[in-house]
N, C-alpha and C positions, 0 to 999 in steps of 0.2 A: 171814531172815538169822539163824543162831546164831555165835554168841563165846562161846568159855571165857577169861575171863580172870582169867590168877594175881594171888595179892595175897596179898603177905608182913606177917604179923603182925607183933606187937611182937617179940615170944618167938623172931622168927627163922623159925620155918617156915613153909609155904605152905599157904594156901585158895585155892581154885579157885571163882569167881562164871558161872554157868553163863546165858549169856538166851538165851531163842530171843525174834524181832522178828517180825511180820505185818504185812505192808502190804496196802491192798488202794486201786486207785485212788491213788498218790500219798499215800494219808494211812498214819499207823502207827494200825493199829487194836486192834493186842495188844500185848504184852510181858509176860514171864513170866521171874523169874529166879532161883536159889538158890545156896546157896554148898557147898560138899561142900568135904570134906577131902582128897578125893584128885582127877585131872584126871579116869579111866577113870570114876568116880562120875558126873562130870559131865557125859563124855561118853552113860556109857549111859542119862542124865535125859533129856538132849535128843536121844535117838534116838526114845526111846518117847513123848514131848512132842510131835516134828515127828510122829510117827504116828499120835497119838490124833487129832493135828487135819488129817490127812491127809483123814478119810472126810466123806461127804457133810452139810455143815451144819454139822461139829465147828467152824470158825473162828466160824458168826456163834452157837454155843451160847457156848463158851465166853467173847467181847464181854459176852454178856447174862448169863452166870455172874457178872459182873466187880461188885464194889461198885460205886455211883455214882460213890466218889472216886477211882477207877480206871481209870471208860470214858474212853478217847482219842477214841472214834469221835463 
């Protein structure tokens, strides 16, 4: 599951918070998120985000990449 979702500063202008979400089994086993200044930034983060973990294995590296205080799984 990815969302961009806007969020307006103090100062009045917009950042864009970018997640992509993995489930696997009913449980969330990733989550990854960043903010960019612009929406197309965030878009093109979570194209290449969903594609890295596209190939074979990327979802359970990336879990094991994760600090302790970050694994869901």
């Amino acid at each position: 599951m990815d969302t961009i979702m806007p969020r307006k500063k103090k100062d009045g202008s917009h950042s864009y918070t970018a997640v992509i979400r993995k489930r696997k089994g009913g449980k969330v086993v990733l989550t990854l998120s960043e903010t960019f200044p612009s929406h197309q930034a965030a878009k093109r983060w979570m194209r290449h985000g969903e594609r890295d973990l596209k190939g074979k294995g990327a979802l359970e590296r990336a879990v094991a990449d994760l600090p302790a205080s970050q694994d869901l799984g």
